[in-house]
C-alpha positions as CSV (number, residue, x, y, z in Angstrom):
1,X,-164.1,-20.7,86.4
2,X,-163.1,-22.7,83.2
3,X,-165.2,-21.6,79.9
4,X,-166.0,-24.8,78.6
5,X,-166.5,-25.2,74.6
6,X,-169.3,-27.0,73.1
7,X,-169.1,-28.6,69.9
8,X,-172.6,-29.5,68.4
9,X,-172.0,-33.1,66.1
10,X,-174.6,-33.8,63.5
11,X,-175.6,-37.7,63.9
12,X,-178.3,-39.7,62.3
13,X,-181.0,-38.1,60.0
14,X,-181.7,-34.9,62.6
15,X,-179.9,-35.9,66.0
16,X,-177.8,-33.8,67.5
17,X,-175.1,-34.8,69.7
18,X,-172.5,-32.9,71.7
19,X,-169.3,-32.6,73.1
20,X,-168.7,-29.9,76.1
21,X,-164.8,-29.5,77.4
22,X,-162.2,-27.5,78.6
23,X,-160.1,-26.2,75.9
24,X,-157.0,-26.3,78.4
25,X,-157.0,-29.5,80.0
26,X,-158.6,-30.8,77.3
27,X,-161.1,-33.4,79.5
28,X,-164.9,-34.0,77.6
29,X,-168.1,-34.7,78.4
30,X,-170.5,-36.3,75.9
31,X,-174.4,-35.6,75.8
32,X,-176.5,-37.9,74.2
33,X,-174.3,-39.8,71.8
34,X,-176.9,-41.2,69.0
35,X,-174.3,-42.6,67.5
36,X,-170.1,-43.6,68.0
37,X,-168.3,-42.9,65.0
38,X,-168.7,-39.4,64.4
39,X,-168.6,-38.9,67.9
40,X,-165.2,-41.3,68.2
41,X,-163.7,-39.2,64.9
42,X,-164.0,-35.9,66.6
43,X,-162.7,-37.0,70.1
44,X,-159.8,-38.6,68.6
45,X,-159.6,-35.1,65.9
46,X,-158.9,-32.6,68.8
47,X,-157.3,-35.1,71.1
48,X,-160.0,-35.0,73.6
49,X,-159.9,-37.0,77.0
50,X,-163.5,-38.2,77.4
51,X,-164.7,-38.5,80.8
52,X,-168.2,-39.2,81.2
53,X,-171.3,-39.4,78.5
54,X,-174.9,-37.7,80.1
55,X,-177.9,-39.1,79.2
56,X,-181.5,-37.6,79.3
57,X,-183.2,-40.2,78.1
58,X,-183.4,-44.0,76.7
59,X,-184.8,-43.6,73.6
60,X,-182.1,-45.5,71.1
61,X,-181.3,-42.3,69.3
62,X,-180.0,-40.4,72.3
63,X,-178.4,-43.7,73.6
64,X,-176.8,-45.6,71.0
65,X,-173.6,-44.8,71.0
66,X,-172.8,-45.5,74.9
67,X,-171.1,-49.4,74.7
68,X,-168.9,-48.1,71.9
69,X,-167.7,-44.9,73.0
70,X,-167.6,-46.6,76.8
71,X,-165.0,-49.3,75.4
72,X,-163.5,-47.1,73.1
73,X,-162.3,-44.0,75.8
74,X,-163.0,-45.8,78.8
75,X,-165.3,-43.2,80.1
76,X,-168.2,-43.3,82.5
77,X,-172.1,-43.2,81.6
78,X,-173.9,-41.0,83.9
79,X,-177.8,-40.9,84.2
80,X,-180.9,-40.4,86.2
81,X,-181.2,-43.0,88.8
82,X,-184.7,-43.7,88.7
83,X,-184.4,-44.4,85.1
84,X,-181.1,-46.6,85.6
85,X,-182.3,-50.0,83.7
86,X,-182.8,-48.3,80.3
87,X,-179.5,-46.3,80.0
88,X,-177.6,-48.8,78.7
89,X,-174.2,-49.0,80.7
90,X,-174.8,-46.8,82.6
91,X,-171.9,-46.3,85.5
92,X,-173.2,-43.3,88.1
93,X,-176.5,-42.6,89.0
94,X,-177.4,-39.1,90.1
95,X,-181.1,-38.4,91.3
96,X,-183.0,-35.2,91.0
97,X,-181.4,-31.6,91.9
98,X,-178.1,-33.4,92.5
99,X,-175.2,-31.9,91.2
100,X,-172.1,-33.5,89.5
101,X,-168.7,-31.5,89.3
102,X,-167.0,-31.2,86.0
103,X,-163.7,-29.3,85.2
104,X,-164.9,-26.7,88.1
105,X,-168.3,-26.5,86.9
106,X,-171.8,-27.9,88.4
107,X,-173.8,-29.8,86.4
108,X,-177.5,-30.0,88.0
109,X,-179.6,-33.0,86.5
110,X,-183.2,-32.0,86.8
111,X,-186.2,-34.6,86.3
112,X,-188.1,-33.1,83.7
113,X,-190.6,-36.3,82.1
114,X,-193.3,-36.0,79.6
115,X,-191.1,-37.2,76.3
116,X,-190.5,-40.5,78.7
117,X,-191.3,-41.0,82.3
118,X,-187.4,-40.7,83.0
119,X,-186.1,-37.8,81.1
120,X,-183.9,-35.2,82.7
121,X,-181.8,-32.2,81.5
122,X,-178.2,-31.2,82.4
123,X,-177.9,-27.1,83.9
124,X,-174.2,-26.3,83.8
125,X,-174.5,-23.4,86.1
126,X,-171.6,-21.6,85.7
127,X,-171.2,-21.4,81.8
128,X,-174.9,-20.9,81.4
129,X,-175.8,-24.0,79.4
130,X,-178.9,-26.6,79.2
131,X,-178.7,-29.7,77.8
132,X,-182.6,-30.6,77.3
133,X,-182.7,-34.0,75.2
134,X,-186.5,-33.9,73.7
135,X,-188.0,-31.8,76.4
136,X,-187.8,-28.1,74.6
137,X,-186.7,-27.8,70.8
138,X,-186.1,-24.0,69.2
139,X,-190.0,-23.4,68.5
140,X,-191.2,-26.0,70.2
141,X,-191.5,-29.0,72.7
142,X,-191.2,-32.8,72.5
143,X,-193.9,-35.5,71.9
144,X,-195.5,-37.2,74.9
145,X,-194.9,-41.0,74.9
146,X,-194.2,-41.6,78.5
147,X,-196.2,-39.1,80.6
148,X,-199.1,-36.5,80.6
149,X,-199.3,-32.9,79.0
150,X,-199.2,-31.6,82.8
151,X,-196.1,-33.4,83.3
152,X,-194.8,-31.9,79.7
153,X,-195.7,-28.5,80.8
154,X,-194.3,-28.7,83.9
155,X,-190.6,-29.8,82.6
156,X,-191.2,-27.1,79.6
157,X,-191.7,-24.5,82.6
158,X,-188.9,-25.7,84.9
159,X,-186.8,-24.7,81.7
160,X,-188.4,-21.3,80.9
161,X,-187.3,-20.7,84.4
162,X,-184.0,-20.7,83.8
163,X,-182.3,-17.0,83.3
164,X,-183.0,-15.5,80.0
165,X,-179.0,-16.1,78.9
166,X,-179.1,-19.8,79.1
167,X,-178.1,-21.4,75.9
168,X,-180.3,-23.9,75.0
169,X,-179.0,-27.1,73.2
170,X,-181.8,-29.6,72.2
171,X,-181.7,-33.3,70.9
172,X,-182.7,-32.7,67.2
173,X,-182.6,-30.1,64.1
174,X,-186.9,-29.6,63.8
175,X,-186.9,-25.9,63.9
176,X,-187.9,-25.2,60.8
177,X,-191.2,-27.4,60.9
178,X,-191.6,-25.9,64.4
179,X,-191.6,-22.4,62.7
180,X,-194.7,-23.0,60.6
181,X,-196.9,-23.8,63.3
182,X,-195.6,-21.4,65.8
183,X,-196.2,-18.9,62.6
184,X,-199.8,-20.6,61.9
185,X,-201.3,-19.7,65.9
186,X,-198.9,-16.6,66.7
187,X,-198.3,-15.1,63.3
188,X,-198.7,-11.4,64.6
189,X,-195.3,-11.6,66.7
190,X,-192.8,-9.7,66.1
191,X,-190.2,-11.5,67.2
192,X,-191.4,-14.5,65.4
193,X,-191.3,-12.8,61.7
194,X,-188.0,-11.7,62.4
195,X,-186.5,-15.4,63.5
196,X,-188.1,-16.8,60.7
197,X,-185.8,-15.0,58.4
198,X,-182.9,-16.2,60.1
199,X,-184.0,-19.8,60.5
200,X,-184.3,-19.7,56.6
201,X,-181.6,-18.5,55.9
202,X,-179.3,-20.7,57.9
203,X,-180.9,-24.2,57.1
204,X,-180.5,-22.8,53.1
205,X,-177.0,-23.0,54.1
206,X,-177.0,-26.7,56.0
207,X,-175.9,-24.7,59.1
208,X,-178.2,-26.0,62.6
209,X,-180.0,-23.5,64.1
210,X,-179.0,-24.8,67.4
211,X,-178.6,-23.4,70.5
212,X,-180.9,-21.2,71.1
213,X,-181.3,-19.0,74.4
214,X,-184.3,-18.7,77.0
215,X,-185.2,-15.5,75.8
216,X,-185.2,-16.4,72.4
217,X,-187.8,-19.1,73.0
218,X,-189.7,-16.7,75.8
219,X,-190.1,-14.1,72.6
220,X,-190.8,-17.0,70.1
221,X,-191.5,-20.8,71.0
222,X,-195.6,-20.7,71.3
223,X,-194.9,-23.5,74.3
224,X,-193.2,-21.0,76.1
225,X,-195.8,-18.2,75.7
226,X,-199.9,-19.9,76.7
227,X,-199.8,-16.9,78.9
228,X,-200.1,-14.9,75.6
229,X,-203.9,-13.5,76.0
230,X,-204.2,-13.5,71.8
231,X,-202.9,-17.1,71.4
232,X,-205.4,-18.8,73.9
233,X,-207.6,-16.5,72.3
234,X,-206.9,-17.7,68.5
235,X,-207.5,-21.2,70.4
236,X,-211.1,-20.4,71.6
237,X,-209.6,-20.8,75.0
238,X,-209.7,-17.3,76.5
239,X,-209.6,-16.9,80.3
240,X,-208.6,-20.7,80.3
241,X,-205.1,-21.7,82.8
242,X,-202.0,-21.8,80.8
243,X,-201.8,-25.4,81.4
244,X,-204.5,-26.0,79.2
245,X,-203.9,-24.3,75.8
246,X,-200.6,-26.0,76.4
247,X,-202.1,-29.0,76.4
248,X,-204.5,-28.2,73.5
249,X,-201.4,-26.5,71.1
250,X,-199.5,-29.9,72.1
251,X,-202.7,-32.0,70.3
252,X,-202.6,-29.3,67.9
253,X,-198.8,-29.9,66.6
254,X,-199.6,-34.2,67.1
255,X,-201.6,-33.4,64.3
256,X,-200.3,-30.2,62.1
């Protein structure tokens, strides 16, 4: 199996962007280019052959970069097919569970909406990674625009399934804002107090806290833990489905 490297590219204010490949034959993938230029600089900086650029959702700062980098590299933009008219450029359309080879890997697109009615995430299979857009942030989960907190807790479940040494790599640098309200309704955890201090300690350095793994957000992320009997309990919501202080710590955070 080829190990393929990941190189995490700051973009915008908070954006992140990356760039997966295989170190030997040098062939990339793109995810989520917010914007060209950095992007561009570090393709051409470790003389990269860009392939393809994934997309899990439309929203401009996950998408801008796609006519630039398309010209530039003559690569292909690949995407959910149900959501095909708002990727701009977009070349191959993949649906659902559908897997796309890569340098010897699978890459499963999964439908994961709430953020947007379209969003998906990218599963590379063999090297353990997920590629979750806006979905699932380290501490926490994405805004509902497009859908309903059952469809944001459903996508936020389909990746808490995944095994607990999945590395997580999400669309944006909010971790430390997510810490304070995860700290605010589960400040009793362990696990929490202890990420804190690294969280602080590597944003006082500029460094991005990003990726995470699944069983660093099943310890800590308070999205990933309404099964928790004392934080539906700190939410007056004891005995109440999971689904619903989901829903309730989702207004909660829209408002914190």
């Amino acid at each position: 199996m080829s190990h393929l490297k990941v190189n995490l590219i700051k973009c915008l204010s908070d954006n992140y962007s990356y760039i997966i490949f295989n170190p030997n034959s040098k062939k990339a993938i793109i995810v989520d280019p917010a914007e060209a230029n950095p992007l561009a600089d570090a393709i051409t900086k470790f003389n990269l052959n860009l392939k393809y650029i994934l997309i899990t959702h439309h929203h401009q700062d996950h998408v801008d970069g796609n006519i630039e980098l398309k010209n530039k590299f003559n690569c292909k933009i690949l995407g959910f097919a149900d959501d095909s008219k708002r990727i701009p450029g977009i070349d191959i359309l993949i649906k659902d569970k559908e897997i796309f080879n890569f340098e010897d890997e699978e890459i499963q697109l999964n439908f994961s909406p709430g953020h947007t009615s379209g969003h998906v995430f990218y599963y590379f299979k063999k090297n353990k990674l997920a590629f979750v857009g806006d979905v699932v942030f380290a501490l926490g989960c994405g805004r509902i625009f497009e859908g309903t907190a059952k469809d944001m807790y459903r996508s936020v479940m389909k990746i808490k399934s995944l095994p607990d040494e999945v590395k997580v790599f999400c669309g944006h640098e909010y971790t430390e804002s997510n810490l304070k309200f995860c700290l605010a309704y589960d400040q009793n955890n362990d696990h929490l107090t202890k990420r804190a201090v690294e969280i602080k300690s590597l944003r006082s350095k500029g460094l991005p806290t990003v990726p995470t793994t699944i069983l660093n957000e099943k310890q800590t992320n308070i999205f990933f833990r309404c099964n928790d009997k004392a934080i539906s309990q700190k939410l007056g919501l004891a005995g109440h489905s999971e689904e619903k202080v989901f829903k309730k710590l989702r207004e909660l955070k829209d408002n914190f």
